[in-house]
Backbone as a printed PyTorch tensor [residue, N CA C, xyz], in Angstrom:
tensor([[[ 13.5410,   5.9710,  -5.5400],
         [ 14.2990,   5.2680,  -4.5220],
         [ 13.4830,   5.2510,  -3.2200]],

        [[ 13.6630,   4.2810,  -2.6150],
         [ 12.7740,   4.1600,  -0.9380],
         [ 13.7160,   5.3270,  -0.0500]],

        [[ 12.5260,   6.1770,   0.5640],
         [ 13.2850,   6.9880,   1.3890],
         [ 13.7770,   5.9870,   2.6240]],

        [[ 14.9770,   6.9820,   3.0930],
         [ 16.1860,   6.3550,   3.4680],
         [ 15.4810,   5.8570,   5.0970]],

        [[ 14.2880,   6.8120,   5.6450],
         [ 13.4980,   6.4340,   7.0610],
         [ 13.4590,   4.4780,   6.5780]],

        [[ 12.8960,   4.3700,   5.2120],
         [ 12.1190,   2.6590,   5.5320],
         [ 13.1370,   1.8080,   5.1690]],

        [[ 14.6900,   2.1210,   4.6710],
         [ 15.7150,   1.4340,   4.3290],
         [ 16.3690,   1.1370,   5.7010]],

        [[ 16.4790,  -0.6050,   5.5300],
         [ 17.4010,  -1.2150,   6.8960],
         [ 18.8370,  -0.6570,   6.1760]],

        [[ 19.6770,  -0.0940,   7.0810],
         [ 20.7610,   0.5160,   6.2140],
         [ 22.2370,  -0.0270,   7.2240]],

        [[ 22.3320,  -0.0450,   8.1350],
         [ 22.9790,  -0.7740,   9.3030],
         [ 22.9310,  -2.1670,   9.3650]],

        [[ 24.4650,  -2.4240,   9.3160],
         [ 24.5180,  -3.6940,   9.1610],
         [ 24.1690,  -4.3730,  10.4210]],

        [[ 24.1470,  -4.0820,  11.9320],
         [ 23.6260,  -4.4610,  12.6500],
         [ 21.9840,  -4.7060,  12.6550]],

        [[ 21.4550,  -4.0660,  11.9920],
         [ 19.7210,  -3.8090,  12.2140],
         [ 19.4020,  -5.3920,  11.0010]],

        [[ 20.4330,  -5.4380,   9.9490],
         [ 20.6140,  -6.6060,   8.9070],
         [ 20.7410,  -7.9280,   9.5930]],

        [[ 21.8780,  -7.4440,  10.4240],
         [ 21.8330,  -9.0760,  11.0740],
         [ 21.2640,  -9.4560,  11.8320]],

        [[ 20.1510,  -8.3250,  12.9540],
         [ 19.4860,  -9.1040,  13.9220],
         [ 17.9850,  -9.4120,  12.9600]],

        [[ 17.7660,  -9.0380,  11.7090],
         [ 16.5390,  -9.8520,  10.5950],
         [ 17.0480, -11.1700,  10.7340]],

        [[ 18.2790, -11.1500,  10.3560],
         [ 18.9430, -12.8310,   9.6650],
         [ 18.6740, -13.5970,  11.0190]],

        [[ 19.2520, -13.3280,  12.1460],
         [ 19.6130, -13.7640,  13.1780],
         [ 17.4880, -14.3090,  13.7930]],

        [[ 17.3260, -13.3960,  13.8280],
         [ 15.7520, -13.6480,  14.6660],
         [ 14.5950, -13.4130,  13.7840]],

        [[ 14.5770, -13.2510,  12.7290],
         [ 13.4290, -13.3930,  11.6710],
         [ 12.8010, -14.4750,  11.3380]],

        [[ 11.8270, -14.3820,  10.5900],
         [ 11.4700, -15.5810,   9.9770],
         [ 11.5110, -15.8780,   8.4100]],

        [[ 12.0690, -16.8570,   7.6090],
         [ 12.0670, -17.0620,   6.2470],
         [ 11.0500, -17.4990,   5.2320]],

        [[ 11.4390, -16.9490,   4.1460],
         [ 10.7260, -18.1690,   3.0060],
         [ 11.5850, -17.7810,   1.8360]],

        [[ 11.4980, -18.9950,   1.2350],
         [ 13.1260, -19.1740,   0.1440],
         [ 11.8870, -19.6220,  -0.9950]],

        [[ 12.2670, -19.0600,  -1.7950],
         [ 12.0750, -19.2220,  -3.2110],
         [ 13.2850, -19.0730,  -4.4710]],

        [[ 13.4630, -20.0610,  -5.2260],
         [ 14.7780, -19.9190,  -6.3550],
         [ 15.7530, -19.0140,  -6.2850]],

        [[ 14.8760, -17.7550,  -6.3550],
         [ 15.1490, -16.9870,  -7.3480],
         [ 15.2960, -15.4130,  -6.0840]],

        [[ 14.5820, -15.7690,  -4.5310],
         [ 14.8390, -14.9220,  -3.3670],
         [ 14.4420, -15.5750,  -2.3240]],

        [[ 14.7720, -15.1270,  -1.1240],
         [ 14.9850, -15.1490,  -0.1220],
         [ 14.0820, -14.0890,   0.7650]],

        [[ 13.1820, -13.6140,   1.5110],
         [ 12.7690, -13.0500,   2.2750],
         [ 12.5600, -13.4610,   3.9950]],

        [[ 12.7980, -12.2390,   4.6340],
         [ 13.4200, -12.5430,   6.1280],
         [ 12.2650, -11.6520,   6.3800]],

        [[ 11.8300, -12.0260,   7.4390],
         [ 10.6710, -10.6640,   7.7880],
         [ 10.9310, -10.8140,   9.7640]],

        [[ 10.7500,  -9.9620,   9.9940],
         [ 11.0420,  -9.7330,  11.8470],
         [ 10.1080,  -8.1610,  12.1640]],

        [[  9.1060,  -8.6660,  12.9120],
         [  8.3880,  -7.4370,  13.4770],
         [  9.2470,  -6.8330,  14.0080]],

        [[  8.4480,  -5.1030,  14.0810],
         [  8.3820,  -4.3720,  14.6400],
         [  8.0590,  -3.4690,  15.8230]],

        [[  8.5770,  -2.4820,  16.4660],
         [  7.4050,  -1.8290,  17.3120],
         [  6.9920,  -0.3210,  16.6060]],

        [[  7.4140,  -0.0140,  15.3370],
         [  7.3510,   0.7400,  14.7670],
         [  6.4690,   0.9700,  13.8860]],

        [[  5.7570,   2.2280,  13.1550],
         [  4.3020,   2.2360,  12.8260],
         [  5.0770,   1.5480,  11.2290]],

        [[  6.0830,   1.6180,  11.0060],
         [  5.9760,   1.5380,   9.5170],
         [  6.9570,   0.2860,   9.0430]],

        [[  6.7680,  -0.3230,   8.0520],
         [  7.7010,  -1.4860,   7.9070],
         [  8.7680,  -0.7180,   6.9900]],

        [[  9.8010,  -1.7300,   7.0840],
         [ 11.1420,  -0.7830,   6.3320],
         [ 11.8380,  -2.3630,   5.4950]],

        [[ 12.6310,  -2.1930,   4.8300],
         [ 12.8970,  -2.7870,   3.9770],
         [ 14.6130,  -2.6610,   3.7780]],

        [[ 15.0390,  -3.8900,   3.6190],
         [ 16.8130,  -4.0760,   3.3190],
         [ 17.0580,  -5.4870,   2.0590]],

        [[ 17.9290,  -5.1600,   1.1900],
         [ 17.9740,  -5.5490,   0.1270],
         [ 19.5810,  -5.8210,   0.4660]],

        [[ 20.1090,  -7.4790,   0.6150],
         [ 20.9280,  -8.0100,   0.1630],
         [ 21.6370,  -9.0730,  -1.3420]],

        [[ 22.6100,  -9.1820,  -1.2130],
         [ 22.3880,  -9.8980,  -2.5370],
         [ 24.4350, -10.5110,  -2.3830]],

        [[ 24.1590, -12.1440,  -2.8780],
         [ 24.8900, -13.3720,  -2.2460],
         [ 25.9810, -13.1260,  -3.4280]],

        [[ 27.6750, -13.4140,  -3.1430],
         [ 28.4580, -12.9700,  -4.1940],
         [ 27.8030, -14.5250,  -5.2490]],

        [[ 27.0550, -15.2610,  -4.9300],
         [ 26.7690, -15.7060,  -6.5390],
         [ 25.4770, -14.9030,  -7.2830]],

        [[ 25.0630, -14.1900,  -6.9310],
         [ 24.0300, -13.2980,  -8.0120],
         [ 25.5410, -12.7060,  -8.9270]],

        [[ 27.0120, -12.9800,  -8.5490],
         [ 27.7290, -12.2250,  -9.5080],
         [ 28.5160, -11.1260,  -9.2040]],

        [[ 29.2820, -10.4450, -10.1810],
         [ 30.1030,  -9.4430,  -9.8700],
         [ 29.6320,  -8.6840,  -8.8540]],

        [[ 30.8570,  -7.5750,  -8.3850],
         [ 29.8170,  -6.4940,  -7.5940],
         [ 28.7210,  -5.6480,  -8.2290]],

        [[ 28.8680,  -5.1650,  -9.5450],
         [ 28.2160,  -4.5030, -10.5340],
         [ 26.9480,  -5.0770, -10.9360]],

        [[ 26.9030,  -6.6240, -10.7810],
         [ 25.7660,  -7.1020, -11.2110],
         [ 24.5330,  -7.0380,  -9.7840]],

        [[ 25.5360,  -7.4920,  -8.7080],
         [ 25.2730,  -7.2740,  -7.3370],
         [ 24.1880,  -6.1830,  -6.6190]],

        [[ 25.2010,  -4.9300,  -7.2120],
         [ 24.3700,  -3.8870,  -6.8930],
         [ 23.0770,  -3.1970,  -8.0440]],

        [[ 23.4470,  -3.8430,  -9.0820],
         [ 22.1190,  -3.5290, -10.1260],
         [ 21.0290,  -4.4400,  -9.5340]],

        [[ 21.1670,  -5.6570,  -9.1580],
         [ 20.0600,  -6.4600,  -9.0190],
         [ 19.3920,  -5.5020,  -7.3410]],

        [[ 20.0840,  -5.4970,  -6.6770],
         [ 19.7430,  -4.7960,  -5.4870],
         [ 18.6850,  -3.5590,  -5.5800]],

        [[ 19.4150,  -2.7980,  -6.4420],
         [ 18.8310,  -1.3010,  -7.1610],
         [ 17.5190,  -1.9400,  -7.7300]],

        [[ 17.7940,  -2.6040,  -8.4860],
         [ 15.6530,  -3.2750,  -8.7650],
         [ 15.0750,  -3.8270,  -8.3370]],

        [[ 15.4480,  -4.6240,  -7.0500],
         [ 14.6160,  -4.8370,  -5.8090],
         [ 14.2440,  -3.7720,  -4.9750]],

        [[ 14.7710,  -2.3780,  -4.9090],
         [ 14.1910,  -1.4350,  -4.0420],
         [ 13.6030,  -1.0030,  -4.9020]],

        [[ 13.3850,  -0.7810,  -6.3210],
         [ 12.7750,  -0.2390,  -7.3250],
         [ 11.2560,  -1.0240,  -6.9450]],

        [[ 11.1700,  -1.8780,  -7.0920],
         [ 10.2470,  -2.5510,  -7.6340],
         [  9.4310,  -2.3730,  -5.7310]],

        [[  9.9730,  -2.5720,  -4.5370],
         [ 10.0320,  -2.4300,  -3.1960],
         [  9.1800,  -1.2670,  -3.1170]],

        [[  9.5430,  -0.1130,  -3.5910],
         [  8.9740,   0.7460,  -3.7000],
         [  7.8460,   1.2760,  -4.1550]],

        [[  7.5280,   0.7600,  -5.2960],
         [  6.3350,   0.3210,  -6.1240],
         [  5.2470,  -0.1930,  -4.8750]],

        [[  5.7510,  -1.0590,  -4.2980],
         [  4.6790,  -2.4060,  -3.7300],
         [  4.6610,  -1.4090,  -2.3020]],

        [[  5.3130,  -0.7930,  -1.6210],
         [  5.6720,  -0.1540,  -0.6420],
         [  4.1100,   0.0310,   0.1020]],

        [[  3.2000,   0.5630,  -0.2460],
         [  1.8370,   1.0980,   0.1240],
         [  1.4130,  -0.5030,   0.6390]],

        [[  1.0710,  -1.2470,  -0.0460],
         [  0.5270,  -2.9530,   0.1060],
         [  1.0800,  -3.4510,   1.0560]],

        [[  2.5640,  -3.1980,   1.5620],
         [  3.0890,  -3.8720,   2.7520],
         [  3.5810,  -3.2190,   3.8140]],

        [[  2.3960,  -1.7650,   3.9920],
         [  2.7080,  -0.9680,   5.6840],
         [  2.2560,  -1.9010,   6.1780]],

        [[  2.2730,  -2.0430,   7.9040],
         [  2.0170,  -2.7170,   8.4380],
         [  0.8650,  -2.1150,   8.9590]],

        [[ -0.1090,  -2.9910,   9.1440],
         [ -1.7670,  -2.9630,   9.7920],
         [ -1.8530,  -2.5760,  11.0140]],

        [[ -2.0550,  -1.1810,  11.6390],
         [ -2.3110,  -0.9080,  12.7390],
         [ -4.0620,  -0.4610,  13.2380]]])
């Protein structure tokens, strides 16, 4: 699991990504990205009630931080 420091976990910290970020949409996701002043990038995983039940909802979520985590090293940010 991504330790909980690089998880956006506050729904406020969620909406000012949505709100002042920047996008790119692909089928199948959605990515929002909004700098930092912080040494490390952090990561928040939503998911739209059409990916499905809540159950399906939160499984798909759970393997986007899975996989997030994996890639985690490749996307610190360059200082």
């Amino acid at each position: 699991m991504i330790e909980r420091r690089i998880r956006l976990r506050r729904s406020r910290d969620v909406q000012r990504v949505y709100d002042e970020g920047k996008s790119w949409a692909h089928p199948l996701l959605v990515m929002i990205v909004l700098p930092n002043d912080v040494d490390t990038s952090r990561v928040g995983v939503t998911a739209s009630r059409r990916v499905g039940s809540a159950v399906e909802r939160n499984r798909a979520k759970r393997l986007l931080r899975e996989a997030a985590r994996h890639l985690y090293p490749e996307f610190q940010s360059k200082s």
